[in-house]
C-alpha positions in Angstrom: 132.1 -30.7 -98.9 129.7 -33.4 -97.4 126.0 -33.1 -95.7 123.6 -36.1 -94.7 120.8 -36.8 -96.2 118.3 -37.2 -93.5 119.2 -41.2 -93.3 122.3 -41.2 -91.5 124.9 -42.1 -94.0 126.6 -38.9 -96.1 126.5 -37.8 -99.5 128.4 -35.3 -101.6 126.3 -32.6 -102.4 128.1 -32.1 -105.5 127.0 -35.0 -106.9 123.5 -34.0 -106.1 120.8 -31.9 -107.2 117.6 -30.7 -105.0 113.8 -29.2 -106.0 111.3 -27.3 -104.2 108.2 -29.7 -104.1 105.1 -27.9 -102.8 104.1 -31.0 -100.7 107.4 -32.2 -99.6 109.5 -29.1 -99.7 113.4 -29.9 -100.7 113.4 -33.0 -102.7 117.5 -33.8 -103.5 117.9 -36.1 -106.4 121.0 -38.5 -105.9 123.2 -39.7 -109.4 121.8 -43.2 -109.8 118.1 -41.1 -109.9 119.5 -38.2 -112.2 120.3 -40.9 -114.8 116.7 -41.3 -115.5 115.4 -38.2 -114.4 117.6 -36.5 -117.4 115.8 -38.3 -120.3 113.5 -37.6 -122.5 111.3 -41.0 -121.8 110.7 -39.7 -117.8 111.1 -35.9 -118.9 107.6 -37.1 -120.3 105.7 -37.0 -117.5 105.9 -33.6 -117.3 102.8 -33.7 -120.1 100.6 -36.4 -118.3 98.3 -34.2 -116.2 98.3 -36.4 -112.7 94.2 -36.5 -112.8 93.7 -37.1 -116.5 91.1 -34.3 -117.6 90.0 -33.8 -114.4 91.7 -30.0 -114.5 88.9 -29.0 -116.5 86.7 -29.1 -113.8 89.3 -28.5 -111.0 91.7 -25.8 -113.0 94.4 -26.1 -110.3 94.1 -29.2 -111.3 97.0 -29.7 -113.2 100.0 -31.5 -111.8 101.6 -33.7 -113.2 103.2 -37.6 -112.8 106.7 -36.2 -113.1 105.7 -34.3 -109.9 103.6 -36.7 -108.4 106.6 -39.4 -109.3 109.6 -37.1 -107.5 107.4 -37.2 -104.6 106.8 -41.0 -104.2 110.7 -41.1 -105.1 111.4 -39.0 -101.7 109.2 -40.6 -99.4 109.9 -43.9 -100.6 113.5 -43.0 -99.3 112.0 -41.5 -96.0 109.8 -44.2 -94.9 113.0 -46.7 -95.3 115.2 -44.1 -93.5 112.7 -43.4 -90.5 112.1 -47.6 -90.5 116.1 -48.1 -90.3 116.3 -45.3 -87.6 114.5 -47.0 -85.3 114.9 -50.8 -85.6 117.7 -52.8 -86.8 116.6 -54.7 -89.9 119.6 -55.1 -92.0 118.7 -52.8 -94.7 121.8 -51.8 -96.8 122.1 -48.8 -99.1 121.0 -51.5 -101.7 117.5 -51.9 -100.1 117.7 -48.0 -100.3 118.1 -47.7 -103.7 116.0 -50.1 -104.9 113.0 -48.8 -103.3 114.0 -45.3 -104.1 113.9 -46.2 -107.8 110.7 -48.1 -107.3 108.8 -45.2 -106.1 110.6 -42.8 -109.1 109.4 -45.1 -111.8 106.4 -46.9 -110.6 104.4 -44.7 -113.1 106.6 -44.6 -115.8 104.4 -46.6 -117.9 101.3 -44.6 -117.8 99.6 -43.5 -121.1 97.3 -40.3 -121.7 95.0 -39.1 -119.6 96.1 -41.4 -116.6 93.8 -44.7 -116.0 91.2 -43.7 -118.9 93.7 -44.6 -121.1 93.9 -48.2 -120.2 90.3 -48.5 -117.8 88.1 -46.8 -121.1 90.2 -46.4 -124.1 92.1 -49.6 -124.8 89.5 -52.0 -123.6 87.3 -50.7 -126.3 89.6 -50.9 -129.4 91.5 -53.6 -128.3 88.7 -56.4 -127.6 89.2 -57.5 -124.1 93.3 -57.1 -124.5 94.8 -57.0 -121.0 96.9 -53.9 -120.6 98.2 -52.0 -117.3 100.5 -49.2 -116.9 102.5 -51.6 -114.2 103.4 -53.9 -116.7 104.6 -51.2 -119.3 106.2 -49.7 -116.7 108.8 -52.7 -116.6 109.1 -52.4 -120.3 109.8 -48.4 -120.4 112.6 -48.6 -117.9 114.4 -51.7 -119.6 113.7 -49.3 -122.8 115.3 -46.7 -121.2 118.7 -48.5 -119.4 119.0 -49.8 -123.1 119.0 -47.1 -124.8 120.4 -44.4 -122.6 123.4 -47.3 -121.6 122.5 -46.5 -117.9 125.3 -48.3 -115.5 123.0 -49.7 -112.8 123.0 -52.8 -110.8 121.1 -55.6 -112.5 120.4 -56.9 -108.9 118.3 -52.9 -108.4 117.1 -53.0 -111.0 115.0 -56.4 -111.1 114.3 -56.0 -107.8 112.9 -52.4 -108.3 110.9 -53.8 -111.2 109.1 -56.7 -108.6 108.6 -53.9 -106.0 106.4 -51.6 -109.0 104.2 -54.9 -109.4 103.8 -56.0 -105.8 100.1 -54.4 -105.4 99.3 -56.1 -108.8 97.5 -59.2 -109.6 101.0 -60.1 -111.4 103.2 -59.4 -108.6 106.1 -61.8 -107.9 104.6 -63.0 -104.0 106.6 -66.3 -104.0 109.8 -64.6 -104.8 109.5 -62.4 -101.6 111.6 -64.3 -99.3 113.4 -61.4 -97.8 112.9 -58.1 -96.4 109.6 -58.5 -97.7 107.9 -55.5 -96.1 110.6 -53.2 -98.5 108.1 -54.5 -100.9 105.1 -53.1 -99.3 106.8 -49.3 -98.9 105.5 -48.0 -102.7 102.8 -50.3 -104.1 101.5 -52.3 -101.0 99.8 -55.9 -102.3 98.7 -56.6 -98.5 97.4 -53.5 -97.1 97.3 -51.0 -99.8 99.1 -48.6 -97.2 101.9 -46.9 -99.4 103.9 -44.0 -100.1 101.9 -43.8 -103.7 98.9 -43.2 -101.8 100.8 -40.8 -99.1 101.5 -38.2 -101.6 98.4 -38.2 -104.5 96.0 -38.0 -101.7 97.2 -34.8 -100.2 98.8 -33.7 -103.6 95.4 -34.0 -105.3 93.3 -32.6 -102.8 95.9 -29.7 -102.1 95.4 -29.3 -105.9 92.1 -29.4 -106.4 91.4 -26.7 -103.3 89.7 -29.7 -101.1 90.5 -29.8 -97.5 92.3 -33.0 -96.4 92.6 -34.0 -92.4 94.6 -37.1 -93.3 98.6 -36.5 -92.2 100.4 -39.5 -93.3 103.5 -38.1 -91.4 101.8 -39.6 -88.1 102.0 -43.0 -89.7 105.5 -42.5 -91.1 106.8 -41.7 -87.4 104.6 -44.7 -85.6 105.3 -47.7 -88.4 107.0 -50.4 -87.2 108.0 -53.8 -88.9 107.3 -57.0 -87.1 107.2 -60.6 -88.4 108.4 -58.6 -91.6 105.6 -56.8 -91.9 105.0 -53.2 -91.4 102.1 -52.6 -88.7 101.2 -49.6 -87.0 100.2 -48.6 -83.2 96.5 -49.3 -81.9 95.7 -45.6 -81.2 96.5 -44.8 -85.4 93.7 -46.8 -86.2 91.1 -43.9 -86.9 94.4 -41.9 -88.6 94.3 -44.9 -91.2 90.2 -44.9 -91.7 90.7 -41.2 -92.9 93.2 -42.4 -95.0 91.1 -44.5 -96.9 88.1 -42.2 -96.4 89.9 -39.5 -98.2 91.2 -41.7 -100.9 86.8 -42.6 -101.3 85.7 -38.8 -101.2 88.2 -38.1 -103.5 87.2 -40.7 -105.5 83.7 -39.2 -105.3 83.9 -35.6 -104.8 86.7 -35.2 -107.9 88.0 -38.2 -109.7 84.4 -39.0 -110.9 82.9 -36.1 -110.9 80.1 -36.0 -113.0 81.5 -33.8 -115.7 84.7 -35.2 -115.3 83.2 -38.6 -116.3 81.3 -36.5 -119.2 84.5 -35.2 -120.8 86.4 -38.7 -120.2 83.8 -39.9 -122.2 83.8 -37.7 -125.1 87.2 -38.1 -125.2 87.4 -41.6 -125.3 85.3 -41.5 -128.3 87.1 -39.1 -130.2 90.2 -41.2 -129.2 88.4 -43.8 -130.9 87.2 -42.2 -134.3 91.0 -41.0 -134.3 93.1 -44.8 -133.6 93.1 -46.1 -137.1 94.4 -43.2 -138.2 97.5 -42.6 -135.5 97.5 -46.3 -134.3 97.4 -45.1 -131.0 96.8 -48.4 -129.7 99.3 -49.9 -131.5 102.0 -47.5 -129.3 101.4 -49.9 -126.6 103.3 -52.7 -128.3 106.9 -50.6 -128.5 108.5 -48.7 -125.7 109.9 -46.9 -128.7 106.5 -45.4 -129.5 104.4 -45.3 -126.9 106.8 -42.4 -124.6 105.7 -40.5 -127.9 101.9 -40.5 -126.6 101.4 -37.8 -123.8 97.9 -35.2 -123.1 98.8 -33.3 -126.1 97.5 -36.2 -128.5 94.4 -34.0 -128.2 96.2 -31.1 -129.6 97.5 -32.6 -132.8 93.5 -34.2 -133.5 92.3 -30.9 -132.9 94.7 -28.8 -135.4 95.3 -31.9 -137.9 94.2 -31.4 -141.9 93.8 -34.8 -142.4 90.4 -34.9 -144.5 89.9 -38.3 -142.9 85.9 -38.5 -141.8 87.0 -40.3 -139.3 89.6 -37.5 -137.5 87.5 -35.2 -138.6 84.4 -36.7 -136.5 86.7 -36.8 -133.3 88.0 -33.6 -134.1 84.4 -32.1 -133.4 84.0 -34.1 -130.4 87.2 -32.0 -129.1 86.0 -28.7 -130.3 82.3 -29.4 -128.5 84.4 -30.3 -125.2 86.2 -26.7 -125.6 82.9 -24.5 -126.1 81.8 -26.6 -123.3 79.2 -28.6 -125.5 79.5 -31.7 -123.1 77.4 -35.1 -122.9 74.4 -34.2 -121.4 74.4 -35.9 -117.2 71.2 -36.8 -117.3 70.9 -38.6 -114.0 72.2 -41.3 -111.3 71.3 -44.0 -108.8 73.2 -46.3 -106.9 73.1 -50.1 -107.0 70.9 -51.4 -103.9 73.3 -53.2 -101.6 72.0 -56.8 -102.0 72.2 -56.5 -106.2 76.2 -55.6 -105.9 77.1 -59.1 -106.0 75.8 -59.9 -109.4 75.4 -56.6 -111.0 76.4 -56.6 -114.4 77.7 -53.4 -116.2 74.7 -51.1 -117.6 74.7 -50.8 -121.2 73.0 -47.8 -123.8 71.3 -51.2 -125.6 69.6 -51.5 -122.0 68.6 -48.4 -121.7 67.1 -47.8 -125.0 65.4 -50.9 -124.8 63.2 -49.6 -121.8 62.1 -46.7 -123.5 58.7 -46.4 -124.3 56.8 -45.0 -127.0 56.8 -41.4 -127.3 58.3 -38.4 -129.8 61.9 -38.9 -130.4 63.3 -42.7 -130.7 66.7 -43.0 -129.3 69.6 -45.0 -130.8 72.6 -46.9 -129.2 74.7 -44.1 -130.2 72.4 -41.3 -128.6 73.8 -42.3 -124.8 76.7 -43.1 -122.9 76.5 -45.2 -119.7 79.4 -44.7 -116.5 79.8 -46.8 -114.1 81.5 -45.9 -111.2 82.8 -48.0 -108.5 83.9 -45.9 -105.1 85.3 -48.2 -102.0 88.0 -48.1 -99.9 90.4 -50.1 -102.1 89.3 -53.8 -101.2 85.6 -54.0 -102.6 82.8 -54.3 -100.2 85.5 -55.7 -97.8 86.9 -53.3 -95.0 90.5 -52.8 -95.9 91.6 -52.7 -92.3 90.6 -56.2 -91.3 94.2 -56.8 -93.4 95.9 -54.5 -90.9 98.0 -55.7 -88.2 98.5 -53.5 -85.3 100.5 -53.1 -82.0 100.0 -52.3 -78.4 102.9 -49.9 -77.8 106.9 -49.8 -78.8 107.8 -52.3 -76.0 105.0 -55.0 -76.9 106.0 -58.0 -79.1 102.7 -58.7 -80.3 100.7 -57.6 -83.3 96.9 -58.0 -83.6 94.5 -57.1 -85.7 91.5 -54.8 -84.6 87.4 -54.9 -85.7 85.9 -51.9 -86.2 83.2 -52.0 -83.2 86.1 -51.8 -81.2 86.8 -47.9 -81.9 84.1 -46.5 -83.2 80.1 -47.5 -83.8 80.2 -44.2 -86.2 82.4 -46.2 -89.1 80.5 -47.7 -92.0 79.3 -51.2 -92.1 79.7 -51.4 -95.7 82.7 -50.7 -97.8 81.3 -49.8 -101.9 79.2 -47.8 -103.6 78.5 -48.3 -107.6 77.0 -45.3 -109.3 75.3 -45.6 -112.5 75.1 -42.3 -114.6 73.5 -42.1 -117.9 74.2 -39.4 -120.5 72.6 -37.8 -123.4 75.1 -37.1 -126.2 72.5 -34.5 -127.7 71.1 -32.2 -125.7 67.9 -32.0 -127.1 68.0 -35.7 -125.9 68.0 -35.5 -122.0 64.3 -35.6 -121.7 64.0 -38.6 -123.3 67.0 -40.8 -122.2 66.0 -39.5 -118.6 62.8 -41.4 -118.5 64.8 -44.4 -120.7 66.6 -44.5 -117.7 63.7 -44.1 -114.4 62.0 -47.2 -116.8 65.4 -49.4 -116.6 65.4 -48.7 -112.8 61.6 -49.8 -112.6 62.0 -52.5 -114.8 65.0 -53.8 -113.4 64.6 -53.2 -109.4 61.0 -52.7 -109.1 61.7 -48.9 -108.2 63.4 -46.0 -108.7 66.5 -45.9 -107.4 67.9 -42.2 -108.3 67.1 -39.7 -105.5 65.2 -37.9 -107.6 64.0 -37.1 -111.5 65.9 -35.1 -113.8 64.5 -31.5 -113.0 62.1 -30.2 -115.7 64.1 -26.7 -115.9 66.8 -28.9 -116.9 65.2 -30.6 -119.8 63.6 -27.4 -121.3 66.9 -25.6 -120.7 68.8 -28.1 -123.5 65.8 -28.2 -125.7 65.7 -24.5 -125.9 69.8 -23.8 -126.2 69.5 -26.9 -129.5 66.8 -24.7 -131.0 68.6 -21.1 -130.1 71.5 -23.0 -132.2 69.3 -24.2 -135.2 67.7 -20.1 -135.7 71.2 -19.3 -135.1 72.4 -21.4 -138.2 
């Protein structure tokens, strides 16, 4: 009994088990895979929600890494299959393998709620601590070949572990001597073209009910590695624009959407009130505990006894989020283009500071302050001036392309950074709204929202708090 496997070479299909991904379709899952597949540390993916808390904005909303992580798996394997169909590079089932297991355990590491965990959460208990999901990651699968005695290849398995940090600040560049575009396949350091980003985009916006023209199939079947690099055909270049374009609406349109960012927030506090008491933090130092922390941490504040004042404060912050009591979005701008370069991050001390006098005095605690940056993953740099290109399959030459070459439509400039403000209270929007229009006067002369907090909207909160005092 023996079948391919799409690559060329054949497997037993005994030895093999397949899943019906809704992105990819069949996804077949190889021994060497199953042996981390079938534990309970990557079994715990399953309850991290992909998008954090986004689902409760977005109910469909709620895939998960385990899912996301299958499907980076398989096309990690297909983009080195369709590159070894079609040139002659060498690669060995080793090079297989190893970026196989890459793309299976590149988020291995993450904590709850995806990045607020470590962008939000840690850097506020922990003082400035540097933390990242790639480097736990590396601990979580030497945790889990340790303890589950998995018979791997050391040589796959350090390699594998380089590949998961190659689009990190950490990444091991000087040890790249060879085949060093395998490295660039599921976390790509040079042009942040990867299988990682191939399936969350149209995973996400598939989930969330969003439209996505990008089809990262075109770029699968055109890739082509020269100088060991991969680069892509001339007439892709728009096909990789939308790429990052989609990856920047997304970022926008759901990510960071304004009640998504009011939810993260409360939840990061009521993290906060809770982490003395469950040393959630403190997870991060052992393997051992931290595949323990998943979404349902929310779950056990929310049903705990404990008579702790602290749980108990963060336990109301979770039961306002589920009668939909949220932090108040009071309003917006975005930075003007020539502050960027030395904006600093907005603070509630600022914004209280520029209120003036009137009836209610607002404290530090009485806002929140987001600040959201949305590019298209290099800054306020274009991403494809890193992109090498060529002119057809029989051309020997790669070349890199400026925009005003294709298209005087694409953007001249690459970020945006949004500032929101919220009102914890919401008989409070009133007056942190005009805290806020005096910060933006103060600070650029102006008002840079698009417009004021509407009136309706202010009366609205200040009669539902008073509805809720008669009530009481």
């Amino acid at each position: 009994m023996r079948a391919t496997a799409n690559n060329g070479s054949y497997r037993d299909r005994r030895s093999m088990k397949h899943v019906l991904d809704n992105v990819h379709g069949y996804i077949y899952l190889e021994p060497l895979f199953l042996q981390f597949i079938d534990t309970e540390q990557f079994q715990r993916l399953r309850d991290l929600k992909q998008l954090g808390l986004t689902h409760m904005v977005y109910p469909g909303a709620a895939h998960s890494r385990f899912e996301h992580s299958l499907g980076v798996y398989w096309l990690a394997g297909e983009a080195v299959n369709k590159i070894n169909f079609y040139q002659e590079l060498g690669i060995e089932e080793f090079d297989r393998n190893t970026v196989k297991l890459a793309g299976l355990l590149h988020d291995i590491g993450h904590g709850p709620f995806s990045h607020m965990f470590e962008r939000e959460f840690l850097p506020r208990v922990l003082d400035g601590y540097e933390w990242s999901h790639e480097d736990m990651s590396l601990k979580m699968i030497d945790y889990i070949v340790d303890k589950h005695c998995i018979d791997i290849d050391s040589a796959i398995l350090k390699t594998a572990k380089e590949m998961i940090l190659a689009s990190s600040e950490h990444g091991p560049q000087k040890s790249m001597t060879e085949k060093r575009f395998l490295y660039d396949i599921v976390a790509n350091g040079r042009t942040e073209i990867d299988v990682d980003k191939f399936d969350y985009i149209v995973r996400d916006s598939r989930a969330c009910g969003i439209g996505s023209g990008f089809q990262f199939e075109r770029l699968m079947e055109t890739m082509r590695v020269m100088d060991d690099e991969i680069c892509y055909r001339a007439n892709e270049y728009l096909t990789l624009h939308k790429l990052f374009a989609t990856r920047a609406d997304l970022h926008r349109t759901v990510y960071t959407h304004p009640k998504v960012k009011a939810i993260e927030l409360m939840v990061v506090d009521a993290l906060c009130y809770a982490n003395a008491d469950l040393g959630i933090a403190a997870s991060i130092q052992k393997p051992s505990e931290f595949w323990k922390l998943d979404d349902s941490i929310l779950k056990w504040i929310e049903t705990s006894d404990s008579d702790s004042p602290s749980l108990k404060e963060a336990k109301n912050l979770i039961q306002r989020i589920r009668k939909r009591d949220l932090y108040q979005y009071c309003n917006q701008f975005s930075v003007p283009k020539d502050k960027l370069e030395n904006f600093k991050d907005i603070t509630p001390q600022d914004i209280i500071c520029s209120q003036k006098s009137g009836g209610v005095t607002l404290k530090e605690e009485d806002v929140a302050v987001s600040t959201v940056k949305i590019d298209l993953t290099r800054g306020r740099m274009n991403p494809l001036e890193r992109i090498n290109f060529f002119k057809d399959y029989d051309s020997s030459e790669k070349f890199q392309i400026p925009d005003d070459r294709i298209s005087h439509l694409l953007p001249r400039f690459f970020q945006d950074r949004i500032v929101r403000v919220y009102a914890k209270k919401p008989e409070l929007v009133g007056a942190v709204a005009e805290a806020f229009e005096n910060y933006q006067v103060k600070t650029y002369g102006c008002k840079a929202q698009v417009h004021a907090t509407p009136d309706k909207k202010k009366a609205r909160k200040q009669l539902e708090y008073q509805n809720q005092n008669d009530r009481q």
